[in-house]
PLY file of the C-alpha trace (Angstrom):
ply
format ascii 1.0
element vertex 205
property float x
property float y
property float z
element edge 204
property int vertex1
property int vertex2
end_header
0.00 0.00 0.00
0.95 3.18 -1.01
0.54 6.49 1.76
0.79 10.19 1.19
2.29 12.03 4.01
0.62 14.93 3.33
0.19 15.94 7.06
3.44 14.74 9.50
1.03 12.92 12.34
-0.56 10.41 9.39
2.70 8.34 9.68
2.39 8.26 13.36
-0.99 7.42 13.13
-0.30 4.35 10.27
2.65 2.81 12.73
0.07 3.07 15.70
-2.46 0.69 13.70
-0.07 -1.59 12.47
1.30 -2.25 15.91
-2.25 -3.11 17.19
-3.65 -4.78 14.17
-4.43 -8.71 14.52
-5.73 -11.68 12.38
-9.20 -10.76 12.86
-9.08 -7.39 11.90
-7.04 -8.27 8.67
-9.06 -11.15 7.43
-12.37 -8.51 7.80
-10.16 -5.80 5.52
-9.11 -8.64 3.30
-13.24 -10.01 2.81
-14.46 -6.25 2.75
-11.94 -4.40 0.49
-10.24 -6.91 -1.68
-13.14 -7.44 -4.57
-10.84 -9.41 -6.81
-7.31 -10.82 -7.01
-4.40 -12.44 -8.79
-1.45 -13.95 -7.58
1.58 -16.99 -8.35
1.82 -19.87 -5.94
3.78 -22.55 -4.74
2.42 -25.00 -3.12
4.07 -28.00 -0.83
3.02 -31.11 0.57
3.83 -33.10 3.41
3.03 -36.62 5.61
2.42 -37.00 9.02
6.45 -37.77 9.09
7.38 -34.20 7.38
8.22 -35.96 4.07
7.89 -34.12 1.24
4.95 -35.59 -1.39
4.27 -33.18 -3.75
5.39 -29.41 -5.06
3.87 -27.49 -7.41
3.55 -24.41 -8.94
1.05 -22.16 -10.80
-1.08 -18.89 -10.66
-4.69 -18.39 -9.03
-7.29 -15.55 -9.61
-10.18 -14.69 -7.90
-13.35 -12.41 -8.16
-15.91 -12.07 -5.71
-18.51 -13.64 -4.98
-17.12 -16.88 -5.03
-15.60 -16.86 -8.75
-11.96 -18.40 -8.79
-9.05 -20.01 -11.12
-6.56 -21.88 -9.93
-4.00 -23.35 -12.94
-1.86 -25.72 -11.35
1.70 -26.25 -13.42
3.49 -29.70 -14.15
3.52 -32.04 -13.09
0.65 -31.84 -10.89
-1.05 -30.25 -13.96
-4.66 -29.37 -13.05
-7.46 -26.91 -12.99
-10.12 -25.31 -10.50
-12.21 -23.05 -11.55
-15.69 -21.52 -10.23
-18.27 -19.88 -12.15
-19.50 -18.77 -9.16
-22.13 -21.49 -9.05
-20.45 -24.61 -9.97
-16.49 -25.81 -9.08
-14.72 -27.97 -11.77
-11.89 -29.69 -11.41
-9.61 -31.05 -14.35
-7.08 -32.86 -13.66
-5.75 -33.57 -17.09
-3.58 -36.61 -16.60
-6.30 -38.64 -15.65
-8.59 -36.90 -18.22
-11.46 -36.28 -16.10
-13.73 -33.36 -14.72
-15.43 -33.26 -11.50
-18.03 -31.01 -10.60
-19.86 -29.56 -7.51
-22.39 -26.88 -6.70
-20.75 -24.58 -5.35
-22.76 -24.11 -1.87
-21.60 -27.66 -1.43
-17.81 -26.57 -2.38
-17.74 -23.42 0.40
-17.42 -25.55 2.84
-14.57 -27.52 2.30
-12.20 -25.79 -0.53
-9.49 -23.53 0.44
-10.08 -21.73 -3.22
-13.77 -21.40 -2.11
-12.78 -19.86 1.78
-10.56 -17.12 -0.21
-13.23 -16.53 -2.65
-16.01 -15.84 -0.42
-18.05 -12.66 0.72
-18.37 -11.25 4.35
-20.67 -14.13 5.22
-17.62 -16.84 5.41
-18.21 -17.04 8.93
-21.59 -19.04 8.17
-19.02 -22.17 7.07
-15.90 -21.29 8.76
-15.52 -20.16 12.47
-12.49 -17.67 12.49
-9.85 -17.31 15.19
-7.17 -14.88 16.18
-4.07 -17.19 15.86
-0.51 -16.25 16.73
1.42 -13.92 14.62
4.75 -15.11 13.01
7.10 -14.55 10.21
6.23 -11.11 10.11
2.20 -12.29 9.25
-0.53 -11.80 10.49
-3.05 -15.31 11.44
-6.48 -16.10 11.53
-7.21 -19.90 12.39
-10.44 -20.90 9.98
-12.02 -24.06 11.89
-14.43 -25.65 8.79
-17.97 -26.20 10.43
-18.89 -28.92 7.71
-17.00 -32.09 10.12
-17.38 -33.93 6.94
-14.95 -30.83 5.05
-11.34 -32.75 4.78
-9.78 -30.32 6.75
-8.87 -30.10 10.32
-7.55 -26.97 10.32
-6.93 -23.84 8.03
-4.74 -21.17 8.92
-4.51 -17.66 6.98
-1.39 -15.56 6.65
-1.84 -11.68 5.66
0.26 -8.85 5.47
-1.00 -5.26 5.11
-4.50 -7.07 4.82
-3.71 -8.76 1.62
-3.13 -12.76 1.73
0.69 -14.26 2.00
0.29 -17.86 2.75
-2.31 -20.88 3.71
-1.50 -23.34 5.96
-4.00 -26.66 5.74
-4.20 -30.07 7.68
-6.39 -32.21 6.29
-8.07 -35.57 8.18
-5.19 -37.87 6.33
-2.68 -35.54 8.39
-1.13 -33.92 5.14
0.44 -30.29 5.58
-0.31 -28.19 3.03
1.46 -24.84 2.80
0.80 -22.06 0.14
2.85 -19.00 -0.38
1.83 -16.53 -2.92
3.27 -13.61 -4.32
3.17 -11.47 -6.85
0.09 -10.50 -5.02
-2.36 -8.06 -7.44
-4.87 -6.60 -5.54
-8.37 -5.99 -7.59
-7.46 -6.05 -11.46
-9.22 -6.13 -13.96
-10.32 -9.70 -14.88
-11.49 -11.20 -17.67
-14.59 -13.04 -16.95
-14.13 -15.62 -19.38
-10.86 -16.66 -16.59
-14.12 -18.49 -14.52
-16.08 -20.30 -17.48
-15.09 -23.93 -17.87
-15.77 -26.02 -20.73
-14.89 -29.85 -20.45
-12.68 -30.86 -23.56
-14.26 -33.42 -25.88
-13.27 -37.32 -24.84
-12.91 -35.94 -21.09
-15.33 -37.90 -18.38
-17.20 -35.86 -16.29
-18.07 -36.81 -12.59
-20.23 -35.74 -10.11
-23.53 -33.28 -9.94
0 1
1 2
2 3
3 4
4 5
5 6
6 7
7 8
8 9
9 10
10 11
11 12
12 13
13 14
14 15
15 16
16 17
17 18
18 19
19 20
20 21
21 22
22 23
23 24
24 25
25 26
26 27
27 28
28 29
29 30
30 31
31 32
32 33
33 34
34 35
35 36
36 37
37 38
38 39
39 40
40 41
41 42
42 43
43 44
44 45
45 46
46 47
47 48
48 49
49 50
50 51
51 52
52 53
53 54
54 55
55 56
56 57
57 58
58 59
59 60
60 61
61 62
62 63
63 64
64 65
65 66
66 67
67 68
68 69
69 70
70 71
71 72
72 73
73 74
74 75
75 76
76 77
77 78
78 79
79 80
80 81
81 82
82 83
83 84
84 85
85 86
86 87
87 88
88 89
89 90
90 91
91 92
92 93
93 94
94 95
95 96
96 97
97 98
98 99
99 100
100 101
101 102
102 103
103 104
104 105
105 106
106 107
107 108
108 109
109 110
110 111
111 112
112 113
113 114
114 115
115 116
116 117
117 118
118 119
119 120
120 121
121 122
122 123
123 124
124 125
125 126
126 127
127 128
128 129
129 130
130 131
131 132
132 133
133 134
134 135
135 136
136 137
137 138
138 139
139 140
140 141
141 142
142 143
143 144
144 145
145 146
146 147
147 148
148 149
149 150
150 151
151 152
152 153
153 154
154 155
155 156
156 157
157 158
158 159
159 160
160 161
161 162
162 163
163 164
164 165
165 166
166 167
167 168
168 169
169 170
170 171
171 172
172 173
173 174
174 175
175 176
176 177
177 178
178 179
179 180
180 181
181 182
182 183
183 184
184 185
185 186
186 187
187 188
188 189
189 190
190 191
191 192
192 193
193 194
194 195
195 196
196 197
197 198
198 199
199 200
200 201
201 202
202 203
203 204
């Protein structure tokens, strides 16, 4: 964020909200002032015993409400993307697409908890958690016991998302660092339609 110290006590003033800003009040900026976003990822994967299963990279958009893309690089190559009512998922070595609505998705899809509106807290019950590596946490406890996840935690930085930490029932850690963080572009809204390729099955609703 960018600041224009027009008047000398609106520096004083910024340091003074830092210092007592917390998840909470970052995750309510994030949901209220962030409309849309695009960002790289890398994503990492690991067992109950800290091995390593799976790294990948790619680059995620979002548009609220509850629009998303999330284009997942080799060799892990796959796609999710919401229309805002439906979630695909194409995961194109096996050739398949699997759907859901996406009131069904909300409750249990990472993409889905970022691309949300203000009422989140109707699927997720947020948490102050404790602030490290310079970020800011909010602990998102799924309220759908049937989810996959344990627990989600949220990393943010001047209110705009950093990193996701997930543990899902099999005891996988899944961390997610983004950057190249844009904060509401433009989109093109053709980024959320999915059309399943010819030859492709399609599972699910």
């Amino acid at each position: 964020m960018h600041f224009i110290n027009g008047l000398l006590v609106l520096p004083v003033l910024f340091v003074a909200q830092v210092a007592h800003a917390d998840g909470m009040d970052s995750v309510r900026a994030f949901y209220e002032k962030t409309q849309a976003v695009r960002a790289n990822f890398h994503q990492v994967v690991t067992d109950k015993q800290g091995r390593k299963v799976q790294e990948v990279q790619g680059t995620m958009q979002l548009k609220r409400p509850n629009k998303f893309r999330w284009d997942y690089n080799k060799p892990y190559e796959q796609q999710i993307i919401s229309d805002g009512k439906q979630v695909w998922l194409y995961d194109t070595e096996l050739a398949q697409v699997t759907v859901r609505d996406i009131g069904k998705a909300l409750g249990s899809s990472p993409a889905a908890l970022l691309a949300g509106g203000k009422a989140i807290e109707e699927t997720f019950t947020l948490a102050n958690a404790s602030n490290r590596d310079g970020l800011n946490w909010v602990s998102a406890q799924p309220k759908d016991k049937e989810s996959g996840f344990e627990k989600i935690l949220l990393g943010f930085k001047d209110n705009q998302i950093q990193e996701m930490a997930l543990l899902d029932s099999f005891g996988h850690n899944t961390k997610i660092v983004f950057s190249k963080v844009e904060v509401n572009p433009a989109l093109d809204e053709k980024s959320f339609l999915f059309k399943p390729p010819k030859g492709v099955d399609v599972v699910g609703e």
